[in-house]
C-alpha positions as CSV (number, residue, x, y, z in Angstrom):
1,X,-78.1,10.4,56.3
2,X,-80.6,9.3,59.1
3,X,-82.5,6.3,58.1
4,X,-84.0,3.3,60.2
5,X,-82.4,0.9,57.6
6,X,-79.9,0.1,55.2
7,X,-79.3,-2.8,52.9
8,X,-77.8,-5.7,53.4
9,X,-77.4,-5.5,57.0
10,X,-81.0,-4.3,57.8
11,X,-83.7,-4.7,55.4
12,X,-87.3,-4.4,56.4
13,X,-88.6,-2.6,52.9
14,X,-87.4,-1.4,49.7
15,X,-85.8,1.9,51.0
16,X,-82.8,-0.2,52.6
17,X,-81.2,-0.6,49.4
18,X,-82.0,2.5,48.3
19,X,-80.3,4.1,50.8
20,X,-77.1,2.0,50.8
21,X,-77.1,2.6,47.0
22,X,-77.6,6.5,47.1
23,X,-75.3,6.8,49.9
24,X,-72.8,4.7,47.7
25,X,-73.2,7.0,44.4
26,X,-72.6,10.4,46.3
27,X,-69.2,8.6,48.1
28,X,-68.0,7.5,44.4
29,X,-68.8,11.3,43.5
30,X,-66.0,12.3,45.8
31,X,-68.3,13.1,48.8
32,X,-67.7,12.3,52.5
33,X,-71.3,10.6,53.3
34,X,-71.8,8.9,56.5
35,X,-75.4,6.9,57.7
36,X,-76.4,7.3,61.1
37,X,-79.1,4.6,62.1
38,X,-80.0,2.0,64.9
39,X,-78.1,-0.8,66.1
40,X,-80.2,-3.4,65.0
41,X,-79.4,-7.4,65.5
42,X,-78.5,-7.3,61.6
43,X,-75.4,-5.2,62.2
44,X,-74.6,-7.9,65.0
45,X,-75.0,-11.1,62.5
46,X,-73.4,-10.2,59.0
47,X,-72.4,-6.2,59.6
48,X,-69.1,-4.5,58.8
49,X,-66.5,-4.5,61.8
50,X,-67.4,-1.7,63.9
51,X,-65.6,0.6,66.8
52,X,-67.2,1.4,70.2
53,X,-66.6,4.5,71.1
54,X,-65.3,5.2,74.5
55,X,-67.2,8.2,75.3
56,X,-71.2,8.0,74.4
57,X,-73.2,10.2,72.6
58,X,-74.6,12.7,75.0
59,X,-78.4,12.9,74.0
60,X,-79.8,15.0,76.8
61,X,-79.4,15.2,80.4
62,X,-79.6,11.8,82.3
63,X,-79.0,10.2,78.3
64,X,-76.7,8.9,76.9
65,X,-76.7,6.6,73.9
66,X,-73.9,4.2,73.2
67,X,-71.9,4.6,69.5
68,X,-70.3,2.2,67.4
69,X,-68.8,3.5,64.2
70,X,-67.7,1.7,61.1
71,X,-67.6,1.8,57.1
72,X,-68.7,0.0,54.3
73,X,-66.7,-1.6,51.4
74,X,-68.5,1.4,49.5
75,X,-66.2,4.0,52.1
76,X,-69.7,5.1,53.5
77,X,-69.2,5.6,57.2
78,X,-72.2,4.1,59.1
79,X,-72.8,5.1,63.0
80,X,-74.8,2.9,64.9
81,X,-76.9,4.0,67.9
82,X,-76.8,1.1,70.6
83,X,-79.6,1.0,72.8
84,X,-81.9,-1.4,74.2
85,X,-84.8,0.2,72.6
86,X,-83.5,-1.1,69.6
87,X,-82.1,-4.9,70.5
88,X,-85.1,-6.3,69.4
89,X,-87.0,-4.4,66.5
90,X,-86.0,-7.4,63.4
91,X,-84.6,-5.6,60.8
92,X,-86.4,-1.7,60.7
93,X,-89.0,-0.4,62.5
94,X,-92.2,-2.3,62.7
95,X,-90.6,-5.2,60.9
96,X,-92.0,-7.6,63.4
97,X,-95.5,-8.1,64.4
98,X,-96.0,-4.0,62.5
99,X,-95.8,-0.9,64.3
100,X,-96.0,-0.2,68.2
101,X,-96.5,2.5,70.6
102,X,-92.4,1.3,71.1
103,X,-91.7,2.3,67.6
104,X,-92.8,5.7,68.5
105,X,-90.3,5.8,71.6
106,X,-87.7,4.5,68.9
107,X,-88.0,7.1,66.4
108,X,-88.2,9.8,68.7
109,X,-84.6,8.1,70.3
110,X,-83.3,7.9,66.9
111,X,-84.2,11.3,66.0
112,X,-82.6,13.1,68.9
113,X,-79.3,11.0,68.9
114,X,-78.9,12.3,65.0
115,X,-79.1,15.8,66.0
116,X,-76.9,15.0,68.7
117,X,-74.4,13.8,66.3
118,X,-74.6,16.2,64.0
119,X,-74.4,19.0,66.9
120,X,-70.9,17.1,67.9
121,X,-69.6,16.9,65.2
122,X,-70.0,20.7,64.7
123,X,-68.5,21.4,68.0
124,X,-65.4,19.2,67.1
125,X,-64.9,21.2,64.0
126,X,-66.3,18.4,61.7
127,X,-69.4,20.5,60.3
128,X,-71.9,18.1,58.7
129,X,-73.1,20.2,55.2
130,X,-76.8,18.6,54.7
131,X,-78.4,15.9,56.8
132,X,-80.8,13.5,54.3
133,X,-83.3,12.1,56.5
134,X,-85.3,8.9,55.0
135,X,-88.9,8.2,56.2
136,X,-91.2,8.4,59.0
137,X,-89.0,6.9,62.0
138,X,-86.3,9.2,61.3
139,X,-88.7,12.2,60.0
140,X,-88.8,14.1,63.8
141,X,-84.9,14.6,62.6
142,X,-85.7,17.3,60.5
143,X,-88.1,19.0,63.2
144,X,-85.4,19.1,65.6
145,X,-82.6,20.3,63.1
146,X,-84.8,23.3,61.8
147,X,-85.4,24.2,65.3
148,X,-81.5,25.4,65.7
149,X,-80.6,27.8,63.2
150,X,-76.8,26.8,63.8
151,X,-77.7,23.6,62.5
152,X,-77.5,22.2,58.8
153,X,-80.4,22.0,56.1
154,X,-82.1,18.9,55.8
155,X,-84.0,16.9,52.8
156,X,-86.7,14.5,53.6
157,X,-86.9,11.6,51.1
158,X,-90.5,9.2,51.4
159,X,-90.1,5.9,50.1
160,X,-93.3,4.8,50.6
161,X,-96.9,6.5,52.7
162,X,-96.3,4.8,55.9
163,X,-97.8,7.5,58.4
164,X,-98.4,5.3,61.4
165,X,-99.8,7.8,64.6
166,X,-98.8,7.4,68.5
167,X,-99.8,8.6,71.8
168,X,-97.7,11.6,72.9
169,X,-96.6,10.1,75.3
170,X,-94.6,7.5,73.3
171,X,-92.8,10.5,71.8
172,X,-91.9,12.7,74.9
173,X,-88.5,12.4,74.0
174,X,-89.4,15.3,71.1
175,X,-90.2,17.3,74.2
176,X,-92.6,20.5,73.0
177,X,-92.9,19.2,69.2
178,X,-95.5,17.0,70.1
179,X,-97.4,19.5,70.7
180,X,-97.0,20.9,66.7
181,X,-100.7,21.3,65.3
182,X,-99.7,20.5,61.9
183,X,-98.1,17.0,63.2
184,X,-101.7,15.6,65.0
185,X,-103.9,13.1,63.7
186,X,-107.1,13.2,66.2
187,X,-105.1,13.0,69.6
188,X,-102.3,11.5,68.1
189,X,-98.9,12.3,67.0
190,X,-97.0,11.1,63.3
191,X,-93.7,11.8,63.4
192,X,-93.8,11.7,59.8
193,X,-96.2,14.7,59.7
194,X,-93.7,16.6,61.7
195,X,-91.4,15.9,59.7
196,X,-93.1,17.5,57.0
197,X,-94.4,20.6,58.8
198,X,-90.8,21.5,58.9
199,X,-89.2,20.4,55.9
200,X,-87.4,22.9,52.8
201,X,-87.1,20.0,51.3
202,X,-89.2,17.0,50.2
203,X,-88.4,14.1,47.8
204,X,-89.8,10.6,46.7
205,X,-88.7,7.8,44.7
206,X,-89.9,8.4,41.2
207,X,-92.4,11.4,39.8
208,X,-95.1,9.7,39.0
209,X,-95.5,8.3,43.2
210,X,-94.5,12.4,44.0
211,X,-98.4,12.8,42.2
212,X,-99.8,10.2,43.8
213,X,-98.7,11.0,46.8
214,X,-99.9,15.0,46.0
215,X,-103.4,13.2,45.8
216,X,-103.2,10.9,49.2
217,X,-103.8,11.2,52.8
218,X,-100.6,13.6,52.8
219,X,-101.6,16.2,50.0
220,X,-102.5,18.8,52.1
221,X,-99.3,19.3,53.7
222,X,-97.5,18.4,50.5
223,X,-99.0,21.1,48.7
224,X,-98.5,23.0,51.5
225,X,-94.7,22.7,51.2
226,X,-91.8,25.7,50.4
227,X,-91.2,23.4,47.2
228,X,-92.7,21.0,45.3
229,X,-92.5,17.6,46.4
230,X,-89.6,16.1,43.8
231,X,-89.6,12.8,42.6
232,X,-85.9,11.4,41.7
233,X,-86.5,8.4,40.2
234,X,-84.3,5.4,41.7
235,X,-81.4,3.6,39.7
236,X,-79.7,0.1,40.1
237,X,-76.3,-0.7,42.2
238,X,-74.2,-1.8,38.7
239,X,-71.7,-3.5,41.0
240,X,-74.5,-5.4,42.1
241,X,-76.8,-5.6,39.2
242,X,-74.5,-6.4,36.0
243,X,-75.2,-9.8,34.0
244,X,-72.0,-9.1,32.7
245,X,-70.4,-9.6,36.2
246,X,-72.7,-11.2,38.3
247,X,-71.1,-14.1,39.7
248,X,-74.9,-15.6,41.3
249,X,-76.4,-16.7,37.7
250,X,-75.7,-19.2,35.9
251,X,-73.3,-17.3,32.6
252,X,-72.4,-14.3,32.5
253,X,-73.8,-12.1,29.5
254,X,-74.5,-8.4,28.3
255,X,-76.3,-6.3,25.9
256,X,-73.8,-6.7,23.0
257,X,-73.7,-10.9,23.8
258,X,-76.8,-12.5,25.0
259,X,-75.9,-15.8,24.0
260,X,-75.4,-17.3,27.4
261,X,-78.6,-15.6,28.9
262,X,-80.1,-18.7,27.2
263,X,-77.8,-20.9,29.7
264,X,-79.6,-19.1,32.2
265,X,-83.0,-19.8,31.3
266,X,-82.9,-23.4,30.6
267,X,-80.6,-23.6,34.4
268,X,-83.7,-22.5,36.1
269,X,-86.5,-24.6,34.0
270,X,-84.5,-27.7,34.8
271,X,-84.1,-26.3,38.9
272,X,-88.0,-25.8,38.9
273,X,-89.5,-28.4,36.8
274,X,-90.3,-26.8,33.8
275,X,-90.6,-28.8,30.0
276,X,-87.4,-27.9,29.0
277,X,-88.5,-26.0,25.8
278,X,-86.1,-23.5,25.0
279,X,-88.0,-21.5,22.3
280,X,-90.9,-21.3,24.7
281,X,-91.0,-17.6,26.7
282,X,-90.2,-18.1,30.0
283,X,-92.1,-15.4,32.1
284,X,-90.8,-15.0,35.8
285,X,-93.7,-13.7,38.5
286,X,-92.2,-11.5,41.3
287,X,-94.3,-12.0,44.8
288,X,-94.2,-8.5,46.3
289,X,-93.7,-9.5,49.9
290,X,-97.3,-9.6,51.6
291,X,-99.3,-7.4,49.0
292,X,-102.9,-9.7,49.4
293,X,-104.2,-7.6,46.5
294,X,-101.1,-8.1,44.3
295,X,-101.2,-12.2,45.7
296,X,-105.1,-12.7,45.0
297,X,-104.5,-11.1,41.1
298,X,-101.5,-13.6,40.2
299,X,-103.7,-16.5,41.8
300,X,-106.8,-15.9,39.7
301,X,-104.8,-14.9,36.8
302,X,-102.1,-18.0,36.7
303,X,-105.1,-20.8,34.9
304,X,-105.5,-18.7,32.3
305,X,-101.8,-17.8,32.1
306,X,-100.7,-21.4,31.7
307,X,-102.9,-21.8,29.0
308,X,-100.4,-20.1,26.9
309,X,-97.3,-20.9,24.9
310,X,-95.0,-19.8,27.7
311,X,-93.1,-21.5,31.0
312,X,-93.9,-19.7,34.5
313,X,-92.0,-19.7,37.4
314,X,-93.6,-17.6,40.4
315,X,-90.1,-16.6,42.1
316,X,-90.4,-15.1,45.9
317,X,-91.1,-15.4,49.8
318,X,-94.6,-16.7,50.4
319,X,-96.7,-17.2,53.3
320,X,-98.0,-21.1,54.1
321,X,-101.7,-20.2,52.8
322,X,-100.3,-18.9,49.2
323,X,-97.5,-21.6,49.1
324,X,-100.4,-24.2,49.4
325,X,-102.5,-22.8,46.6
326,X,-99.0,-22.1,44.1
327,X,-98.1,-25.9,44.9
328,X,-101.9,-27.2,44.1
329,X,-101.4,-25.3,40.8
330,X,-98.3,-26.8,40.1
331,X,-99.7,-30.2,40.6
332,X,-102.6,-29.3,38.3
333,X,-99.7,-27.3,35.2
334,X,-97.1,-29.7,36.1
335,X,-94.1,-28.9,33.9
336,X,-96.1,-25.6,32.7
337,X,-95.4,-23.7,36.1
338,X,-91.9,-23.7,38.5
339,X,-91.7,-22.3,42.1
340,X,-89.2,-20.9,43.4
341,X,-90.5,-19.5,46.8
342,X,-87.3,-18.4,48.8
343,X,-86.3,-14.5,48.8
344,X,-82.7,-13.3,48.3
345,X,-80.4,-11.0,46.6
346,X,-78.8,-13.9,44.8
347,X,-82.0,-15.8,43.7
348,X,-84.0,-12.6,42.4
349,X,-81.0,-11.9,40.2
350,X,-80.8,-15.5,38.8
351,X,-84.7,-15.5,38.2
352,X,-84.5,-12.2,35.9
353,X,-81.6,-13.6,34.3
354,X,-83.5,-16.3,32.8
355,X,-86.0,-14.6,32.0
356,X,-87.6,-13.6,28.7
357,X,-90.5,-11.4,30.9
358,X,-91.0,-10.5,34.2
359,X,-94.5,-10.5,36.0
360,X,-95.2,-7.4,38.9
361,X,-98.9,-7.3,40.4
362,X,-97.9,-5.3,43.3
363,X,-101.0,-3.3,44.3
364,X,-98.4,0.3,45.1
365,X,-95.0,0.6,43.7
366,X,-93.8,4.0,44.8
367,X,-90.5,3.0,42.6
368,X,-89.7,0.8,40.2
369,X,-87.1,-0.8,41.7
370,X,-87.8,-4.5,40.2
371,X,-88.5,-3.6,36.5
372,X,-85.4,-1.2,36.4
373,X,-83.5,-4.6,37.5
374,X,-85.4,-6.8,35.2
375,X,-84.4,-4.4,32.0
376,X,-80.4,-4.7,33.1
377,X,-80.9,-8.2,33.2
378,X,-82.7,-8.2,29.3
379,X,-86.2,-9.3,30.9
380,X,-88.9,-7.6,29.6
381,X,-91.5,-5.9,32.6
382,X,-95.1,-6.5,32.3
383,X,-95.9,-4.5,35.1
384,X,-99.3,-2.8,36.7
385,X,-98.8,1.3,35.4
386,X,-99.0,2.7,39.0
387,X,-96.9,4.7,41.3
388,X,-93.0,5.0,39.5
389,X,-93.4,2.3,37.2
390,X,-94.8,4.3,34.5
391,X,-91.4,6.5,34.7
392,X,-89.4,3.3,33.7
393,X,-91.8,0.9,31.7
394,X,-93.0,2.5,28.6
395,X,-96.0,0.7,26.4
396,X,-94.1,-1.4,23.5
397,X,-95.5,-0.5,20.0
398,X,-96.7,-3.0,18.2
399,X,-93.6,-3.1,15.8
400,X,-91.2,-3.0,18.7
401,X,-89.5,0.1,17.9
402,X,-90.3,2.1,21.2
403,X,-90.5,0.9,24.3
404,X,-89.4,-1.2,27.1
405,X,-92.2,-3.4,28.3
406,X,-95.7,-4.1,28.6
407,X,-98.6,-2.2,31.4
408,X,-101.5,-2.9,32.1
409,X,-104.6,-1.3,34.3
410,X,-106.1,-2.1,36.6
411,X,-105.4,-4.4,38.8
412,X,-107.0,-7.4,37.7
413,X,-106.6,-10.9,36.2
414,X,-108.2,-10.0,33.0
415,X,-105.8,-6.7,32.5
416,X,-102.8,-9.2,33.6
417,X,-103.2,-11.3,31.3
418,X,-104.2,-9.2,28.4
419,X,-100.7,-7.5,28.7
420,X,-99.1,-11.0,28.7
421,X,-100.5,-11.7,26.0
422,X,-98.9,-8.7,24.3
423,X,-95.7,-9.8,25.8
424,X,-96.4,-13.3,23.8
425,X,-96.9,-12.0,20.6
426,X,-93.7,-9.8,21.2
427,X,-91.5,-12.8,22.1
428,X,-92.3,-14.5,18.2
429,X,-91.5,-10.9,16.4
430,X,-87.9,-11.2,14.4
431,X,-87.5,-8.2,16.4
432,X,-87.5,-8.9,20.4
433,X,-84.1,-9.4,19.8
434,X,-83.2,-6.5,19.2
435,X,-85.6,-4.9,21.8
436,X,-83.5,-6.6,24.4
437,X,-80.4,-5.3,23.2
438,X,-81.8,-1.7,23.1
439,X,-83.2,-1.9,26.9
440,X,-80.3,-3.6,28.1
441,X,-78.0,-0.4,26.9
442,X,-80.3,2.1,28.6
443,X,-78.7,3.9,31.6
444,X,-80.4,2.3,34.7
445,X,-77.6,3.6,37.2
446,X,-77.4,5.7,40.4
447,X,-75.1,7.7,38.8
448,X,-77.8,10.5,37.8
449,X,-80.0,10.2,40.8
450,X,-77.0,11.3,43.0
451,X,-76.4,14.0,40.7
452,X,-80.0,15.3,41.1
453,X,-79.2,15.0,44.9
454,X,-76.3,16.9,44.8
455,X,-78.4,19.7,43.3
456,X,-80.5,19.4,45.6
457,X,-78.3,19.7,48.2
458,X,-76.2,22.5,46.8
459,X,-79.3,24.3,46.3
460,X,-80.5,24.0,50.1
461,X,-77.1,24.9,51.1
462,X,-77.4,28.4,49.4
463,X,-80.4,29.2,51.1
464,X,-79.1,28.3,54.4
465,X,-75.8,30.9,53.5
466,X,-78.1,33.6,52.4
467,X,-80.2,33.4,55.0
């Protein structure tokens, strides 16, 4: 895999723990799976222990690129690229400040030390099968591969629509690719749109984002591709996500015993707050990292929502402006409405395992990364039905027989809250328990997902031998 990211170590969006997780599944499916990707100060603060290598990575003539190798508890092998392009990007391209002519120079580095890996490695006798190449910073990857026949397949995988442009000259590294007609935007170049022009392969994080993307910016080259664009809808790490395991929360629970999920709930009213009323719904609003149209919804919607029967706790990172208008609402709903605005593996988990409902305004959600975690966990979604959500949140009946949460359209305060409303009324049926139980059992896992992969890959594979 070629990626600009990977969870923990460096997170900039969503795809980081994708790609750790994926990575993961296929190495658990008896797969040799290694992630090439940039040195990046993350690696340097909480990464695994990793090897220099004595001799560097020839690149081209006059470059050479230093490599460290290493492997995850997972027994993923990870090869970092040390350059000095990459000392000081955060955690993924773009992550600070957004993107730069730099990150152009960066993905086109990237890019061409992958192939040159993956080259090596075939001369030593080591023959990589199928390089999976994840977003626009590593797209030029699969450029570069299907411009070597000797080479292996590749599959691009879009996380999200990010098509930032650059000047051609912060991508001379790609050498005569810049020049590909398909890859310009005015007089500029996207590496992702490269990366495209050349794929077999394309995939995406759920099917319902592969539509939207189909109807984007992108859809003419997507409908322009040797195979439809395939969305493979994400899963959950179980090691990571289990209530039955997690050591972060407060008591541990499952599907079969919710008992102590209750010990949860009433842990984090008393941490942020809240009345303790235990047979009040406790509804737990996810920020979505700097979404303003996803922010400005929640604010407009939250007097109206703590006007009902139910506890809120608004859990997530938050600029000063929106942490100034959360804490005046507080003031105003005191005891009706908990912050809890610090991100984290450990504290997202402990929010959706108190619980009863989860709250998503996020204004795109190419996956559904948060509500898949939130139904593990026993909270019900109400989420906006956009992008991959609608592949994992299903409208509850009104009898709570099918189902697994609550969506609403568009985005807007009035929507929001109608749907919370719904969630309400759901939370004082003799039912909801039982509606926990049954979304709780559903298989959330990457254990398909990889499969689907490995079709993929199998399939691409073929091709390549019968060509």
């Amino acid at each position: 895999m070629v990626a600009a990211e990977l969870g923990p170590h460096a997170r900039a969006t969503a795809a980081a723990d994708s790609i750790a997780a994926l990575a993961k599944a296929l190495r658990q499916l008896g797969h040799n799976v290694t992630v090439a990707l940039p040195k990046t100060p993350g690696f340097q603060e909480s990464g695994p222990l990793l090897a220099r290598r004595l001799s560097p990575l020839h690149v081209e003539p006059g470059l050479d690129v230093t490599v460290l190798d290493g492997q995850l508890a997972s027994g993923v092998s990870i090869v970092l690229f040390d350059a000095p392009e990459f000392s000081d990007i955060g955690a993924g391209f773009g992550s600070l400040g957004g993107v730069s002519e730099a990150d152009g120079a960066r993905s086109a580095l990237l890019s061409r030390a992958a192939v040159a890996l993956v080259r090596e490695r075939l001369e030593q006798g080591k023959r990589v099968d199928v390089v999976h190449v994840h977003d626009w910073a590593a797209a030029p990857s699969v450029a570069l591969l299907a411009a070597d026949s000797t080479l292996p397949p590749s599959v691009l995988t879009l996380h999200g629509a990010a098509d930032p442009t650059f000047e051609p000259e912060s991508l001379a590294r790609l050498g005569e690719l810049v020049n590909e007609p398909r890859a310009r935007v005015a007089a500029r170049v996207s590496p992702l749109r490269l990366g495209l022009g050349a794929a077999r392969e394309v995939t995406t994080v759920s099917p319902g984002y592969a539509l939207e993307l189909g109807k984007g910016p992108l859809g003419g080259l997507i409908e322009g591709l040797n195979e439809p664009l395939a969305g493979v809808l994400e899963g959950v790490d179980y090691a990571i996500f289990s209530p039955a395991t997690d050591a972060a929360i407060e008591s541990r629970y499952d599907a079969e015993d919710l008992g102590n999920k209750g010990r949860c709930k009433t842990a984090l009213v008393r941490a942020t707050g809240l009345r303790l009323e235990t047979e009040r719904p406790l509804l737990v609003a996810l920020l979505a990292g700097t979404d303003a149209g996803g922010q400005k919804t929640l604010l407009r919607a939250l007097p109206k929502l703590l006007t009902l029967p139910l506890g809120v706790v608004v859990l997530g990172e938050a600029d000063a402006e929106l942490t100034r208008a959360l804490e005046r609402l507080q003031h105003q709903y005191e005891g009706d409405l908990g912050l809890l605005l610090r991100g984290g593996d450990a504290e997202l988990r402990r929010g959706i395992a108190a619980a009863d409902f989860t709250l998503s305004v996020r204004s795109e959600s190419p996956g559904a990364q948060a509500e898949v975690a939130a139904l593990r966990y026993g909270a019900i979604p109400v989420a906006l039905a956009c992008g991959g959500v609608p592949d994992v949140v299903v409208d509850i009946d009104a009898e709570l027989e099918t189902g697994t949460g609550f969506l609403y359209a568009p985005l807007a305060s009035e929507e929001l809250v109608g749907a919370v409303e719904r969630a309400v009324s759901a939370y004082g049926n003799e039912r909801f328990h039982q509606l926990r139980r049954r979304v709780m059992r559903r298989d959330l896992g990457w254990d398909r997902p990889a499969r689907r992969y490995l079709q993929i890959y199998r399939r691409l594979l073929g091709e390549k031998r019968a060509g």
